[in-house]
C-alpha positions in Angstrom: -10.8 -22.6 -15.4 -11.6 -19.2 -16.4 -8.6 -16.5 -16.7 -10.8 -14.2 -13.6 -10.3 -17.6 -11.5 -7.1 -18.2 -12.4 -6.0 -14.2 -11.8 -7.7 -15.0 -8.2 -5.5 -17.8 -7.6 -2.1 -15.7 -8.5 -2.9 -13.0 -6.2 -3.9 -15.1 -3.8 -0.4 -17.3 -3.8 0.9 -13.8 -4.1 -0.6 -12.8 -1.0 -0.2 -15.6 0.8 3.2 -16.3 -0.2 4.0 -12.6 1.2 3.1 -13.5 4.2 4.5 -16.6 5.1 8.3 -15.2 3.9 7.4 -12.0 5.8 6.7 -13.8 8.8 6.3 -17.4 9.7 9.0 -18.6 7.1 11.3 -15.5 7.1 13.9 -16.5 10.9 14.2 -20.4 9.7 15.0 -19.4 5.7 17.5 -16.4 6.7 19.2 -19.2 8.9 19.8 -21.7 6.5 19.9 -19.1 3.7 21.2 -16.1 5.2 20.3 -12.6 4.7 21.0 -12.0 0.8 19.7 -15.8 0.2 16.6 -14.9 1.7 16.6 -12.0 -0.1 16.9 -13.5 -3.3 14.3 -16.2 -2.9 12.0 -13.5 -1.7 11.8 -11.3 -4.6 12.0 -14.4 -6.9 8.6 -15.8 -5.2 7.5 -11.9 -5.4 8.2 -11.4 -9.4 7.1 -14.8 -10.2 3.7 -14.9 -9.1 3.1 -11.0 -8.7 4.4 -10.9 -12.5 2.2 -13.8 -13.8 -0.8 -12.2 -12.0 0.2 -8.5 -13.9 0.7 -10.5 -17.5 -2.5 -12.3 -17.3 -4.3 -9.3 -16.4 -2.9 -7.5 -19.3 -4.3 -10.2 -21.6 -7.7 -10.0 -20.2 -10.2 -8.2 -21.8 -12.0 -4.9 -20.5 -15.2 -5.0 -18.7 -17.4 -2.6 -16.4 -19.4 -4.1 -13.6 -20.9 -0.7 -12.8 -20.8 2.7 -14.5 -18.9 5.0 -12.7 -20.7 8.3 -11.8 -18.7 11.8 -12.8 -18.9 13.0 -9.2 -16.4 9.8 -8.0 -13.8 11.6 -10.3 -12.7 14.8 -7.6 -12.5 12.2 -4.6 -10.9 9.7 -6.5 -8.3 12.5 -7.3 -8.1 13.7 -3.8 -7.6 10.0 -2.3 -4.6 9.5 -5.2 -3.2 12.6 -3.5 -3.5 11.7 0.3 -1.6 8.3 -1.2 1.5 10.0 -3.3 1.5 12.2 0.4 1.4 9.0 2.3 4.2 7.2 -0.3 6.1 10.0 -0.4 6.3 10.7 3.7 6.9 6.6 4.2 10.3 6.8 1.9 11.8 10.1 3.6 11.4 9.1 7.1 12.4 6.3 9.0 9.6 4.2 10.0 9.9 2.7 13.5 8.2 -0.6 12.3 11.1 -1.2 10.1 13.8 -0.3 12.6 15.1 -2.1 15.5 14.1 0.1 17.9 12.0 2.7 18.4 13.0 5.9 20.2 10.9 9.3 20.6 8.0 10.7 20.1 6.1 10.2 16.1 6.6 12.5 13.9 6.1 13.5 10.8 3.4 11.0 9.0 4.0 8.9 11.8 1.2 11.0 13.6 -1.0 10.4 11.0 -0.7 6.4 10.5 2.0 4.6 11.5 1.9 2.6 8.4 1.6 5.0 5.9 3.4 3.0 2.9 0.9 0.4 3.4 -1.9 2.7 3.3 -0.9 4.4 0.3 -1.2 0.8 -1.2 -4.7 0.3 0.4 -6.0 3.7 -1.0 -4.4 3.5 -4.7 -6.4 0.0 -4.7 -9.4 1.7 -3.5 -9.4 4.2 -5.9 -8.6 2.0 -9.1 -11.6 -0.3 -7.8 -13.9 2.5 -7.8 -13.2 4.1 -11.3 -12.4 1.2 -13.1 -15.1 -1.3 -12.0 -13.3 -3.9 -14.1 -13.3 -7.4 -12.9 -9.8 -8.4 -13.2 -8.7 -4.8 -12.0 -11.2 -5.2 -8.9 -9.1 -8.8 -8.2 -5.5 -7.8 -8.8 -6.1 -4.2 -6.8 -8.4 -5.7 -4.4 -4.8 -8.7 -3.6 -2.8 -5.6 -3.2 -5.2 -4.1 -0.6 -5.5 -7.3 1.2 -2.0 -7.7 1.5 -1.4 -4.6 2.7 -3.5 -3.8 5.3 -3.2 -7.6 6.7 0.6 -7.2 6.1 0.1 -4.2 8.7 -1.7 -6.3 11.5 1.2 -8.7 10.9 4.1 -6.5 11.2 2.2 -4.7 14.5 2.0 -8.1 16.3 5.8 -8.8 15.4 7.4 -6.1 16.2 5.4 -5.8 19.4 6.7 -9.3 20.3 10.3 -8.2 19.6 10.3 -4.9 21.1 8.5 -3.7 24.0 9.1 -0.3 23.6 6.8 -0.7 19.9 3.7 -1.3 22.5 4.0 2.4 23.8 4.3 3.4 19.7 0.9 1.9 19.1 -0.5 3.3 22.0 0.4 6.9 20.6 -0.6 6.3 16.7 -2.9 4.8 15.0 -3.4 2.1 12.2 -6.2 3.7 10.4 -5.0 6.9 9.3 -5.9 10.0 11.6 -7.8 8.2 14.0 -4.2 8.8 16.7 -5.3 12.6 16.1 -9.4 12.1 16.6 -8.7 10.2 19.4 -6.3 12.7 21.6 -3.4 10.6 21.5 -2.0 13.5 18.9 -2.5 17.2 18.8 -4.9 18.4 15.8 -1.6 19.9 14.2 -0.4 16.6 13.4 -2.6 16.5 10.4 0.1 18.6 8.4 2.3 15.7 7.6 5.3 17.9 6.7 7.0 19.9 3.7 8.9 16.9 2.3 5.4 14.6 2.0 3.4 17.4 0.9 5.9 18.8 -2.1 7.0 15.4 -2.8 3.6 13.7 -3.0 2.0 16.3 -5.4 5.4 16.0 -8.0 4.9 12.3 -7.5 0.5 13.0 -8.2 1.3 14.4 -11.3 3.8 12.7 -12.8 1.4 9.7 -12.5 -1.4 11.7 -14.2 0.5 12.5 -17.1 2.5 8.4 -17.3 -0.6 6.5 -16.8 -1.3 6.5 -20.5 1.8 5.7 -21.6 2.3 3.2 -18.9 -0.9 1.7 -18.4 -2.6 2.3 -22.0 -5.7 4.7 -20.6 -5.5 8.0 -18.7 -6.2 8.3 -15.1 -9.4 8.1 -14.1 -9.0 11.3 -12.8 -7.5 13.2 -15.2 -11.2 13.7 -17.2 -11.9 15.8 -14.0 -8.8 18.1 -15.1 -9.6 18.7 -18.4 
């Protein structure tokens, strides 16, 4: 088995494995387990096969599928903004998809997507597709995509069954991000996602810039467009 097939095969148990904790296998285990049981076993299952996938990808060596053109570096820079924005507005307000109920009108990023954690995830995997055209970067980004943006359709359906009231949220956002404001459904204002987001997500934008060598071994993608 080659180590690209066997990268596959960890992101997919990491995926999958996501999933069926999230959902499916989350009520019964918290049961028998309880909440800090659960807990446990989930971020064991999480670290083992999302950590075996991350080690083996470090070991790999570097290859290009496709050279990447210098006009993909000022969008690629501009989509890693829009997702430290979207990360940043997903930790400093509450999200009603995480919450029991949900009571209000949207607001903040909300109006924008109402999963924008998930879609910062989406677009960072995007982006690192795009520049790196590595194979083994194109599988373990390309699993973190996947997961997220199924993980959304997921937690929609869930939390529709358990709360009502979530229904009439969905009806006035939207998944994909700004389509709740092309739509109607919210005022063209609602593209300014707030203060906090903004300020937030361009400290967190360049702090990445200037850690991804140290972190990740080679500079952002990006950064070439700086300079």
């Amino acid at each position: 088995m080659s180590d690209l097939m066997l990268l596959a095969l960890l992101m997919g148990g990491f995926v999958i494995s996501h999933e069926l904790l999230s959902h499916p296998l989350r009520a019964p285990l918290v049961a028998r387990l309880g909440e800090k049981g659960f807990a446990v076993v989930y971020s064991l299952v999480a670290l083992a096969s999302f950590g075996a996938a991350v080690q083996l990808w470090r070991q790999m060596p570097k290859e290009r599928l496709w050279d990447t053109p210098a006009s993909a570096y000022l969008p690629a820079l501009i989509a890693m903004l829009v997702a430290c924005i979207f990360f940043v507005g997903s930790v400093s307000s509450p999200n009603p998809a995480m919450m029991p109920g949900v009571k209000g009108e949207p607001k903040g990023l909300q109006r924008i997507t109402r999963h924008p954690m998930m879609w910062s995830m989406a677009i960072w995997a995007g982006v690192h597709i795009m520049m790196t055209a590595d194979p083994r970067t194109i599988v373990l980004a390309g699993g973190i995509g996947v997961l997220a943006l199924i993980g959304t359709a997921f937690q929609d359906g869930k939390k529709r069954a358990q709360n009502p009231a979530y229904a009439g949220h969905m009806a006035r956002t939207s998944h994909i991000p700004f389509m709740a404001i092309v739509g109607g459904r919210q005022p063209l204002s609602a593209i300014w996602p707030g203060v906090v987001p903004v300020l937030g997500g361009l400290a967190l934008w360049l702090v990445i810039l200037w850690a991804h060598p140290m972190l990740i071994g080679v500079p952002a993608a990006a950064w070439g467009y700086l300079r």
